[in-house]
C-alpha positions as CSV (number, residue, x, y, z in Angstrom):
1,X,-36.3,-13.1,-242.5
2,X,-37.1,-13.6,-246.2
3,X,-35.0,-14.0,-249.0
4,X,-36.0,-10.4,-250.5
5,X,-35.6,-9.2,-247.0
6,X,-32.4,-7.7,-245.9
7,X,-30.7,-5.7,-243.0
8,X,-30.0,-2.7,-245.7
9,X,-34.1,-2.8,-246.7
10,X,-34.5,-2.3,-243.3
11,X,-32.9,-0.2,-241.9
12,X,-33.4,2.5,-244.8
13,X,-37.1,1.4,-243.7
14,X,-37.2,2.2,-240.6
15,X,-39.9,5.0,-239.4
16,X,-39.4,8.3,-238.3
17,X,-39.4,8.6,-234.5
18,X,-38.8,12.1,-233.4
19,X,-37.6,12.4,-229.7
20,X,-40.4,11.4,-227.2
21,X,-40.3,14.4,-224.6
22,X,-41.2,17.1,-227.3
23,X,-44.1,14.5,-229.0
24,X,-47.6,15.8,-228.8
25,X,-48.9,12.3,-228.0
26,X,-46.1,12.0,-225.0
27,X,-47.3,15.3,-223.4
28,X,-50.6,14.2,-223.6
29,X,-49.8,10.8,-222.5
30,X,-47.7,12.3,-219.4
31,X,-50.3,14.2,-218.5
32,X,-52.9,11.8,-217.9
33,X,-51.2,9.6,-216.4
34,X,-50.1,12.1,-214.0
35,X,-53.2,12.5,-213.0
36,X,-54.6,9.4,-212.4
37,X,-54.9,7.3,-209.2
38,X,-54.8,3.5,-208.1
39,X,-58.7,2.7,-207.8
40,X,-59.1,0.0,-205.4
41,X,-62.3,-0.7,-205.8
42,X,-62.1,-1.3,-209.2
43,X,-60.8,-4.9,-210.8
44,X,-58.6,-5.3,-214.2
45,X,-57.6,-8.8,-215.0
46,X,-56.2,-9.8,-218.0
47,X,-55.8,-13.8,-219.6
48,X,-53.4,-14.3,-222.1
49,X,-51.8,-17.6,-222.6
50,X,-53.6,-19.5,-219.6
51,X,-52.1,-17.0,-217.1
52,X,-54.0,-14.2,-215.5
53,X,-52.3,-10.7,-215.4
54,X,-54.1,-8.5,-212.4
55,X,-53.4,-5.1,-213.5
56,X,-55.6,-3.2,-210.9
57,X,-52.6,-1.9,-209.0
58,X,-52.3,0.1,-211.6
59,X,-53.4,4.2,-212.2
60,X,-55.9,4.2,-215.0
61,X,-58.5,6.5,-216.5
62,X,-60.3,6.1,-219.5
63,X,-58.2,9.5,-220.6
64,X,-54.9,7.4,-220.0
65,X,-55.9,4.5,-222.0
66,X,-57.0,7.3,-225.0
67,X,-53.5,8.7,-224.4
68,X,-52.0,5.2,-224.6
69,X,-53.6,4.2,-227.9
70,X,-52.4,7.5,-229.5
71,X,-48.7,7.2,-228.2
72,X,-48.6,3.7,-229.3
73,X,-49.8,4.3,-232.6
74,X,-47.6,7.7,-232.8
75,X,-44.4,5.1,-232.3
76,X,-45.6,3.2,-235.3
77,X,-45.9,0.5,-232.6
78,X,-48.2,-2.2,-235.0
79,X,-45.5,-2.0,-237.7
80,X,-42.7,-2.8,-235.1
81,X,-44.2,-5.5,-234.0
82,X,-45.0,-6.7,-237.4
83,X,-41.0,-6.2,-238.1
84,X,-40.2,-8.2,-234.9
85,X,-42.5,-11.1,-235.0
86,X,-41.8,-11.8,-238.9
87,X,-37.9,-11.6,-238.5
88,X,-37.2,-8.1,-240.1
89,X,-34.5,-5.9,-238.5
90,X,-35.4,-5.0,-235.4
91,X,-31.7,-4.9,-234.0
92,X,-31.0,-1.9,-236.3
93,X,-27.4,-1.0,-235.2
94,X,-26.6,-4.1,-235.9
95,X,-28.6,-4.7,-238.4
96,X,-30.4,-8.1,-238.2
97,X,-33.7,-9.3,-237.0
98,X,-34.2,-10.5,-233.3
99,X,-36.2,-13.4,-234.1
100,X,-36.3,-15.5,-231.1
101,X,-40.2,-16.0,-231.7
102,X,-39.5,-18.2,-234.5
103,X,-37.8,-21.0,-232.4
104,X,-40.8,-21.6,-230.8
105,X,-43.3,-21.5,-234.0
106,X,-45.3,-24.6,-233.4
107,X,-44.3,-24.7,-237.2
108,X,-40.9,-23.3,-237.8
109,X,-38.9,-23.4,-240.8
110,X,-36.7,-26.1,-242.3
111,X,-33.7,-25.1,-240.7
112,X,-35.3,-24.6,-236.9
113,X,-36.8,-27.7,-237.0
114,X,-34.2,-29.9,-238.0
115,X,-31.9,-28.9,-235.9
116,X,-34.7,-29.4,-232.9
117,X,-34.5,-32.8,-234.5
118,X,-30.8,-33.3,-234.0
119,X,-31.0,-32.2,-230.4
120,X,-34.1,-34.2,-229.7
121,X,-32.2,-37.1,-231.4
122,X,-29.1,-36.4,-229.4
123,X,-30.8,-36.5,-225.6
124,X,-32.6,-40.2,-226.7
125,X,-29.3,-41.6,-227.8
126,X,-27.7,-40.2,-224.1
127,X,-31.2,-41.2,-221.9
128,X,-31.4,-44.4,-223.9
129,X,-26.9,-45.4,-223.1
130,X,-27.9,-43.9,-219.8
131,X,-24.8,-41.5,-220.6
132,X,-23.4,-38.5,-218.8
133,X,-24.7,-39.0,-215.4
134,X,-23.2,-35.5,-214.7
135,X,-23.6,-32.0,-217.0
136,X,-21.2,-29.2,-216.7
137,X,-23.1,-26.6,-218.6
138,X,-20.6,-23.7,-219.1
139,X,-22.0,-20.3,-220.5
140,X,-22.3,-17.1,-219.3
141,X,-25.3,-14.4,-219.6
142,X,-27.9,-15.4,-221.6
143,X,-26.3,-18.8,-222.2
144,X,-26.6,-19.4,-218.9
145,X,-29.4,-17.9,-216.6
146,X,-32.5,-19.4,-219.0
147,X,-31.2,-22.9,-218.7
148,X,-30.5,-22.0,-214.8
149,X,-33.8,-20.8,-214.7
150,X,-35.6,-24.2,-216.4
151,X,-33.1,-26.9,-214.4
152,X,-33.9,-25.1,-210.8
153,X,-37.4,-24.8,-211.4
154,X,-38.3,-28.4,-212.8
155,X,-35.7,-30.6,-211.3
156,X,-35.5,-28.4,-207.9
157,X,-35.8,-31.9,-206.3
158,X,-33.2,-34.0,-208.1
159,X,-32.7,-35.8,-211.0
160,X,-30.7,-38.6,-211.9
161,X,-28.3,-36.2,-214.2
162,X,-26.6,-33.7,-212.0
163,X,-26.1,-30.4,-213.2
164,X,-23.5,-27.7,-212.0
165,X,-23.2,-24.2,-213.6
166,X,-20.3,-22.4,-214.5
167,X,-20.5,-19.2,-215.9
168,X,-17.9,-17.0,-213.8
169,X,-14.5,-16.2,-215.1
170,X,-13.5,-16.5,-211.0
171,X,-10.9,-19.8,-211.1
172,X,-13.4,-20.9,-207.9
173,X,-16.2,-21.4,-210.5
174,X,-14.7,-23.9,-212.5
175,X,-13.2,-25.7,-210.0
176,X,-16.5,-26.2,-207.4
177,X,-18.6,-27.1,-211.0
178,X,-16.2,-29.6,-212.3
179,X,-16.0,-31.2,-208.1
180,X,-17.2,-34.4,-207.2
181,X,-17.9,-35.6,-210.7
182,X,-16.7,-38.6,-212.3
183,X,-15.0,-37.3,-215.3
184,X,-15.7,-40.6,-217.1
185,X,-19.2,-40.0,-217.2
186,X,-19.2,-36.0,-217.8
187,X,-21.0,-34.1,-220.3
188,X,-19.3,-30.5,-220.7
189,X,-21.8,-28.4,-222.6
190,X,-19.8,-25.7,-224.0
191,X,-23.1,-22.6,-224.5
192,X,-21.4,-19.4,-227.0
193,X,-22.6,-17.5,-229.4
194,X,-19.7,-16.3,-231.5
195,X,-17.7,-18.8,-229.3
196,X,-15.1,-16.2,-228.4
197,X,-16.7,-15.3,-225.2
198,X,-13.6,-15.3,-223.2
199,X,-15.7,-17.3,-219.7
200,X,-16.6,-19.9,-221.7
201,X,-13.8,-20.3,-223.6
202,X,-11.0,-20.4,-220.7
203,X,-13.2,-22.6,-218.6
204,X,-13.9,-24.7,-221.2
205,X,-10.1,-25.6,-221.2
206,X,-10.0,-25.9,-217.9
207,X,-12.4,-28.4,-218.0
208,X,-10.9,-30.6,-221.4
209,X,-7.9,-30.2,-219.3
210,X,-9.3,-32.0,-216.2
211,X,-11.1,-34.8,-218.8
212,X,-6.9,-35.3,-220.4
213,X,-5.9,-35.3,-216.9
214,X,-7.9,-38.0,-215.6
215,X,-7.4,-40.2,-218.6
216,X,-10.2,-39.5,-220.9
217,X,-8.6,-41.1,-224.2
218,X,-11.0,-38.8,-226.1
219,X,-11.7,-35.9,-224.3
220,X,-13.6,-33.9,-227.6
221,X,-16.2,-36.9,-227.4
222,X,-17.8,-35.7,-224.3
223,X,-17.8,-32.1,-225.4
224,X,-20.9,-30.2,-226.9
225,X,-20.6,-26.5,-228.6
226,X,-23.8,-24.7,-229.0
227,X,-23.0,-21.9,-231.3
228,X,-24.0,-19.6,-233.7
229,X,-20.8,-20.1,-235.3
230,X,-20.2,-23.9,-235.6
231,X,-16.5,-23.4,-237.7
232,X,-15.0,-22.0,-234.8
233,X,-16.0,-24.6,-232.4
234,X,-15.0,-27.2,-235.1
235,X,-11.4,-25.2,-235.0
236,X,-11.6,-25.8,-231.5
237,X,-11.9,-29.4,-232.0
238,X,-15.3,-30.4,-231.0
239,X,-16.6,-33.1,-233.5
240,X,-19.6,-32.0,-236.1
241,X,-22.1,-34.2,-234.2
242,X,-21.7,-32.4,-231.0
243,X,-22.2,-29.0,-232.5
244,X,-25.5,-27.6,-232.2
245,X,-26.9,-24.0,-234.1
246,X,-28.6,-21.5,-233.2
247,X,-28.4,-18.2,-235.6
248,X,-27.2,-14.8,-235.1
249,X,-30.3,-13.5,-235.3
250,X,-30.8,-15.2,-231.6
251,X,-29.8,-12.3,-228.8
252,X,-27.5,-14.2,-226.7
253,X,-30.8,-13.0,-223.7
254,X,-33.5,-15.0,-225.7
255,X,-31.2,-18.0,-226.4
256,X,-33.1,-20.3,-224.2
257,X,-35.4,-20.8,-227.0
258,X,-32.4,-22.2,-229.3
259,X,-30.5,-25.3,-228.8
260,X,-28.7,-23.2,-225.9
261,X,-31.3,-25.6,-224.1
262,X,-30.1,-28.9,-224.9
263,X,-29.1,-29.0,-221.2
264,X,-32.6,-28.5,-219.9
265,X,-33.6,-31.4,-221.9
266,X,-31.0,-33.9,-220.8
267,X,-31.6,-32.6,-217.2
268,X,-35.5,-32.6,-216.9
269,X,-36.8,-33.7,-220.5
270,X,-36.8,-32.9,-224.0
271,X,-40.5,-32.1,-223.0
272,X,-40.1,-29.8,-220.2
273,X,-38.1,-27.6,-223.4
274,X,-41.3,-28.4,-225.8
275,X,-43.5,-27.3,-222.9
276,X,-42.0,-23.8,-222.4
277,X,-41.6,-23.5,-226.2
278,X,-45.4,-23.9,-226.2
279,X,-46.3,-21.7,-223.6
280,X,-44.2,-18.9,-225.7
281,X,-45.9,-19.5,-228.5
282,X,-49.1,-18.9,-227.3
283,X,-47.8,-15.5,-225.7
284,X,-46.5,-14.5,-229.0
285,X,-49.9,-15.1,-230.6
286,X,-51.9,-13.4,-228.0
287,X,-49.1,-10.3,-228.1
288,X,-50.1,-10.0,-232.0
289,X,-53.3,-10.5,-232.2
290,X,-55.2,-8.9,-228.9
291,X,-56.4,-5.8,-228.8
292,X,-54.4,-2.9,-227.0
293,X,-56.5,-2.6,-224.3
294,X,-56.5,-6.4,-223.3
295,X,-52.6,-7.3,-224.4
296,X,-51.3,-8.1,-221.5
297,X,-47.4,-7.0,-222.8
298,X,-48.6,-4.1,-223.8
299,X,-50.7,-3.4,-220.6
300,X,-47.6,-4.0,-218.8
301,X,-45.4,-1.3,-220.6
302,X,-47.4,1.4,-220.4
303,X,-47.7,0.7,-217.0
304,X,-43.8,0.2,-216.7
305,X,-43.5,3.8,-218.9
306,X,-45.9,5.6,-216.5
307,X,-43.9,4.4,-213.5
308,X,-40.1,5.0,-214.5
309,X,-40.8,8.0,-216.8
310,X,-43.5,9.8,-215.6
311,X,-44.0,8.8,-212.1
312,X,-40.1,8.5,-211.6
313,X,-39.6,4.8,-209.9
314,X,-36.2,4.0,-210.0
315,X,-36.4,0.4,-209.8
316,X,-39.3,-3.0,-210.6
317,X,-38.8,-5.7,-208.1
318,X,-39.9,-9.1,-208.9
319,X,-41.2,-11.2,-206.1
320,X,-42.4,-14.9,-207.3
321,X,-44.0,-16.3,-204.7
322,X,-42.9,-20.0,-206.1
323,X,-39.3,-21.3,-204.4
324,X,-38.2,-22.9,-207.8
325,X,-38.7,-19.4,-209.6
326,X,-35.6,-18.0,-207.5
327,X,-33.3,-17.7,-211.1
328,X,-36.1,-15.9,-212.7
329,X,-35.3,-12.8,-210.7
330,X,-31.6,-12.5,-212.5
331,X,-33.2,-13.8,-215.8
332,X,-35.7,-10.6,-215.9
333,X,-32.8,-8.2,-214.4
334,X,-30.8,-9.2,-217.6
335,X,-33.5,-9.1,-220.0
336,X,-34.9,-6.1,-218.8
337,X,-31.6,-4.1,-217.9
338,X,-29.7,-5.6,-220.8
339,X,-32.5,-4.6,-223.2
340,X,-33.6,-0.9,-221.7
341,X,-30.3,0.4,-220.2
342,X,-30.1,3.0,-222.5
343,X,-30.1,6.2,-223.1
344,X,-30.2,7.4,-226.2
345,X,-32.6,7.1,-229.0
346,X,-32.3,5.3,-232.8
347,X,-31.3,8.6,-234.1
348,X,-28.6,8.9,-231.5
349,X,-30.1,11.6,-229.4
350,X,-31.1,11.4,-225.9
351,X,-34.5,9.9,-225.3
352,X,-35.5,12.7,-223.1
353,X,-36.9,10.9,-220.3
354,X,-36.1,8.3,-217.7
355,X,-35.7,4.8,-219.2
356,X,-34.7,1.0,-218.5
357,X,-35.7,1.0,-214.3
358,X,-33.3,-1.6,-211.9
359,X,-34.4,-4.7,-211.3
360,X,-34.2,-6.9,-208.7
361,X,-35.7,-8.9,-206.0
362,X,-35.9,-12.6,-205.0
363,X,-38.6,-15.4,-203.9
364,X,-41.3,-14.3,-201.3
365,X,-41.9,-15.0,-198.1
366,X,-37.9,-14.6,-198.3
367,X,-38.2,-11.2,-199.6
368,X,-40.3,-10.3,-196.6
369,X,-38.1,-10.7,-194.2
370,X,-35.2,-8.9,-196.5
371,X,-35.8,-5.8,-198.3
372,X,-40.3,-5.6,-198.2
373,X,-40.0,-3.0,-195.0
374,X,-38.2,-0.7,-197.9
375,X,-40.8,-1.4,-200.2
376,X,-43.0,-0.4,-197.7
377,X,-42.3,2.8,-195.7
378,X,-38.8,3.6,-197.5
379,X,-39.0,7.1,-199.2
380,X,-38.4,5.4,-202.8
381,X,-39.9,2.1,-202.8
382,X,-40.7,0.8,-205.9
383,X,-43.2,-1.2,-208.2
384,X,-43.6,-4.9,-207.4
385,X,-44.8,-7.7,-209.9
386,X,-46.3,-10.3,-207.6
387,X,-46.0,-13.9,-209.3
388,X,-47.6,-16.7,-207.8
389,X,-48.8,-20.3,-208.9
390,X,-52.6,-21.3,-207.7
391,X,-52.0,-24.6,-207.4
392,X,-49.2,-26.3,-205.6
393,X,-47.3,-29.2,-206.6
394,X,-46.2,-31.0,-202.8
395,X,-48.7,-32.6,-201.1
396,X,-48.6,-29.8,-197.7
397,X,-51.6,-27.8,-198.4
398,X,-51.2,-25.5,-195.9
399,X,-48.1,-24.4,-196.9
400,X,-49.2,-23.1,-200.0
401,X,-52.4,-21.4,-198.0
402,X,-49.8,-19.3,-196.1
403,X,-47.5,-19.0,-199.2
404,X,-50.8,-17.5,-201.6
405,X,-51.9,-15.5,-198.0
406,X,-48.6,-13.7,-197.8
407,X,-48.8,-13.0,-201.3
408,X,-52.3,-10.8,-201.0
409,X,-51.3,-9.7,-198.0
410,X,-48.2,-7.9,-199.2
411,X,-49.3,-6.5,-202.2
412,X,-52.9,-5.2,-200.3
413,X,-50.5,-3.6,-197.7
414,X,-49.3,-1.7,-200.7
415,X,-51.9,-1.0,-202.6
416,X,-54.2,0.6,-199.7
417,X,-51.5,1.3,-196.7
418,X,-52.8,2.0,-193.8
419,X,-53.9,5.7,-192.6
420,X,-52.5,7.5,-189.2
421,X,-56.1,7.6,-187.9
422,X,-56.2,3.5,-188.4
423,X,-53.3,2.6,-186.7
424,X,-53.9,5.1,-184.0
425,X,-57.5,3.1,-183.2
426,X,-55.5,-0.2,-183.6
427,X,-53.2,1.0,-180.6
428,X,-55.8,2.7,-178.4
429,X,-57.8,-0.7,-178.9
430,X,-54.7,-2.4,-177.7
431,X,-54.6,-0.3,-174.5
432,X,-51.7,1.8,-175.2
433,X,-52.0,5.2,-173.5
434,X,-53.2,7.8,-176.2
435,X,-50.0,10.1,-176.4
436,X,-47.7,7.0,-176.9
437,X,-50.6,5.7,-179.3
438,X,-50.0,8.6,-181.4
439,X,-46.4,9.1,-181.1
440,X,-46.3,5.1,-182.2
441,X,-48.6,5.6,-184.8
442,X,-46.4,8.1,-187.3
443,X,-44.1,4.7,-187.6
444,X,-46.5,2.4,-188.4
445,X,-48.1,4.7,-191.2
446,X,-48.2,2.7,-194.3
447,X,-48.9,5.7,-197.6
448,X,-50.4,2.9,-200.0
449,X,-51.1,3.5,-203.3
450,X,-47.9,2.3,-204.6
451,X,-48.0,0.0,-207.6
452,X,-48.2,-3.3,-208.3
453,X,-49.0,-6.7,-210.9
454,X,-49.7,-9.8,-209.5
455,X,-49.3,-12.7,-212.0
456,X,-51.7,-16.1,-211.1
457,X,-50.2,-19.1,-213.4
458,X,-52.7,-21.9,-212.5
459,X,-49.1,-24.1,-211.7
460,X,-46.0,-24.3,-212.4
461,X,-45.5,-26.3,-215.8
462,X,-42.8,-26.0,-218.9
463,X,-46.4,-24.1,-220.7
464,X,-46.7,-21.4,-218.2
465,X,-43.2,-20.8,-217.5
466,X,-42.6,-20.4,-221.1
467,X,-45.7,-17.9,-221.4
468,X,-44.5,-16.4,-218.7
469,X,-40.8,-15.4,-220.4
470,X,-42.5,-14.4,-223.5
471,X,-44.5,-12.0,-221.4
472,X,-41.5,-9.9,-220.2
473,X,-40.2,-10.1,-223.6
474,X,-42.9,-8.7,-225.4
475,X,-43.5,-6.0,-222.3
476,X,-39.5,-5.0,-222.7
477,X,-39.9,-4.6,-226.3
478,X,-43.1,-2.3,-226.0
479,X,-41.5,-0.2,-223.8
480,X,-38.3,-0.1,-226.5
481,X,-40.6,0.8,-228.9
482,X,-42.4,4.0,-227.0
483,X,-38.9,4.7,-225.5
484,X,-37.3,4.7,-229.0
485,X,-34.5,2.7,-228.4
486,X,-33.2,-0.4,-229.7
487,X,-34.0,-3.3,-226.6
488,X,-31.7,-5.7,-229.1
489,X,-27.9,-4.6,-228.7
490,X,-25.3,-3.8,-225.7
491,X,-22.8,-1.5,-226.6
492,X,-22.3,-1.0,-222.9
493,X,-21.4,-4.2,-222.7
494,X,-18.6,-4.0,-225.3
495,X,-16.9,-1.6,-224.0
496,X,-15.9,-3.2,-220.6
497,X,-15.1,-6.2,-222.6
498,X,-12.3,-4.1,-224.6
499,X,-10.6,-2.4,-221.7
500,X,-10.6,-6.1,-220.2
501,X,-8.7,-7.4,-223.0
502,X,-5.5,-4.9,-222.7
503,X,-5.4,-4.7,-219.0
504,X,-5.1,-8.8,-219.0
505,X,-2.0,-8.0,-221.7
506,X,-0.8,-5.8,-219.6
507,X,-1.3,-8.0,-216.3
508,X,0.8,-10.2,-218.6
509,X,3.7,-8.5,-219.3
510,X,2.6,-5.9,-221.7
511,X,3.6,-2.0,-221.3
512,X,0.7,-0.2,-219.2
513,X,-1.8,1.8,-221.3
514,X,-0.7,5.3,-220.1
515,X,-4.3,6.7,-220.6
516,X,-5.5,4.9,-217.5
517,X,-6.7,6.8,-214.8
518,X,-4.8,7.0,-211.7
519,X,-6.5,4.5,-209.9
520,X,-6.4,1.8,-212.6
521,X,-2.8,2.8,-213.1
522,X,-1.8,1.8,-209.7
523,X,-4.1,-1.3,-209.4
524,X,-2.7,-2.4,-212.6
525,X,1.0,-2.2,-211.2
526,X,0.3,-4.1,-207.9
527,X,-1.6,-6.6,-209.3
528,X,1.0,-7.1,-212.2
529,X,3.5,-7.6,-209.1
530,X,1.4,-9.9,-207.0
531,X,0.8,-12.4,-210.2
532,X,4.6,-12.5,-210.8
């Protein structure tokens, strides 16, 4: 954000969005893309960023991309993203920008880049002493899954730092993360925003506590704080050199990008954290620069709009085909659900139509075997995003044939089913007699036609993992856009927080809140009496 450039500018700025169901653009759009089906004979691949986007599981017309052009351009979509990518306010109810593209600028500004020094400066120093043999990285939500995500998927086979996670307010969490470390040789990587995230904060003690007990002279010295508010840490005793910024113009879900990932870098490389910051950039450019038709973001929202609001899919699963990509299923469920779990508009009235679909899912050929007979034949089922890497990075080739043939297979079983005439043959050929055949055959049905992306990165590297983020960023914030909601802030999320903080008073000691419910009323009492 410039100088001249403030929240107030902004937000008085802002243009008019009128509620999407009653839009002319949004009627015509809905009514297109109701009337389109999956052509399978017909092949839409988009590159962006050295990864290739398959988007032919998708309904398309040449009607429904007309309709898409207009709606975009009805949202005032180009000026969004304008706002967005050059730090204006995008977060307008709380008014500041959301300008997590600029810490991975190949050239940011002043401030960003010296403080990428500082970090950078900070892991030679530790690889150099050979320091810190163990990492207790300590953060919860977005301080903690993008890190999770980076660690797992480039140091899935060990590194010579160990790494344990603690982002649970459950006693059990602390306690198994701090186990079987020396505390001698323990990093404790304190990950907060405002640094009064009350996780953090109270296992954060807990851990100082178990450096004190064990005879640490100087516990503070093998403490980090990664903050957008370095005074508070520094109240909290953590020397200057250990605090690293990040600005609060970073939501707490795109903090990977900030020096949230100092962790990554002591655990697989300051490069593996260059790498993804790379890959991101080149999303970003390709996001604002490439046509409508070929953005892949944008390709993927409207697809994502057509399927929760106008074909009414209650749910996305994300199935990465890649073993080390297992913590990019929560990463996307909070970055997606975080970001579109809302309901009203920027005006404050409802949006009118479904928004913000569940998200879940886990690695294939896992998945198969879990919840893929759902996605199949249940009566819902659900839209899949395919991810898969080309290339393999073991040396069992025929593992990664099987792992890339489950992966078509799946999403071909999906996108073209299998009629009750074709699995009646099947069982006839087989011999079975012909009234069993066709009793047998109404189970084996398989409708097709439901949707799908499948997502080829050529490997897995810190480039296309990076790209790879930045795509479901951009494709969440498209969909904000057409939805007219703000993807940036999490009231919900507030709220809970609150309620937290006087039942724990009141767990205490305190005199009970007499406008709980009943329930909470009694849980509250027999709780109270079982901590006594």
């Amino acid at each position: 954000m410039t100088s001249k450039q403030t929240a107030t500018d902004y937000s008085r700025d802002l243009p008019e969005q009128p509620t999407l169901a009653g839009l002319p653009e949004w009627i015509a759009f809905e009514k297109a893309a109701s009337a389109v089906t999956i052509d399978v004979n017909a092949l839409r691949v988009i590159r962006a960023a050295d990864i290739d986007i398959d988007i032919s599981g998708q309904g398309s017309s040449p009607g429904l991309a007309a309709a898409s052009e207009a709606l975009l351009l009805a949202r005032d979509f180009p000026q969004m993203r304008e706002r967005l990518l050059t730090g204006g306010v995008a977060n307008v109810t709380e008014e500041r920008a959301a300008w997590h593209s600029a810490l991975r600028a190949p050239a940011p500004t002043e401030e960003i880049a010296a403080e990428r020094q500082r970090l950078n400066a900070f892991v030679r120093m530790a690889d150099s002493e050979r320091r810190w043999r163990n990492i207790v990285h300590i953060g919860i939500g977005g301080s903690d899954w993008g890190v999770r995500l980076a660690v797992s998927a480039f140091g899935y086979a060990g590194t010579w730092r160990q790494v344990h996670f603690v982002a649970n307010i459950d006693g059990h969490a602390i306690e198994g993360g701090l186990a079987g470390f020396d505390p001698h040789d323990t990093l404790i990587v304190l990950a907060s925003k405002s640094f009064t995230t009350a996780e953090t904060l109270q296992n954060g003690q807990r851990a100082i506590e178990w450096l004190q007990g064990s005879g640490v002279s100087d516990p503070y010295q093998q403490v980090v704080a990664i903050t957008a508010r370095p005074d508070v840490a520094r109240e909290w005793g953590v020397p200057d050199t250990h605090i690293f910024k990040f600005w609060d113009w970073v939501g707490g879900r795109f903090s990977l990008w900030s020096a949230v990932s100092l962790t990554t870098a002591l655990a697989v490389s300051a490069d593996v954290v260059a790498g993804m910051q790379a890959g991101a950039a080149a999303m970003d450019a390709h996001f604002a620069e490439a046509p409508f038709a070929e953005n892949a973001p944008v390709q993927m929202a409207l697809s994502g709009i057509v399927n929760r609001s106008v074909l009414d899919y209650g749910s996305l699963n994300i199935a990465p085909y890649d073993f080390r990509l297992a913590n990019l299923v929560p990463y996307i469920q909070q970055l997606e659900m975080e970001s579109l779990g809302k309901s009203v508009n920027l005006a404050g009235e409802p949006v009118g139509v479904p928004t913000g679909p569940a998200v879940w899912g886990m690695p294939g050929t896992d998945a198969q075997h879990t919840f893929f007979q759902w996605l199949h034949q249940g009566s819902d089922g659900a839209p899949v995003d395919f991810i898969v890497c080309q290339h393999a990075d073991h040396g069992w080739p025929e593992h990664h044939k099987s792992l890339l043939a489950n992966c078509l297979a799946q999403r071909e079983a999906l996108l073209t089913g299998k009629s009750f005439e074709e699995v009646l043959q099947d069982s006839l050929n087989e011999g079975v007699p012909e009234e069993r055949a066709r009793w047998l055959a109404h189970h084996k049905v398989h409708a097709g036609g439901r949707p799908s992306n499948l997502i080829v990165l050529p490997r897995l590297s810190p480039y296309t993992l990076g790209a790879l983020l930045a795509l479901y960023e951009h494709k969440v914030f498209v969909q904000a856009v057409i939805w007219g909601i703000n993807p940036f802030d999490q009231w919900g999320v507030e709220y809970g927080k609150m309620l937290a903080k006087g039942i724990a008073g009141e767990l205490s000691g305190k005199a009970a809140d007499p406008k709980h419910d009943a329930s909470t009323t009694h849980w509250v009492k027999r709780f109270k009496e079982s901590l006594r």
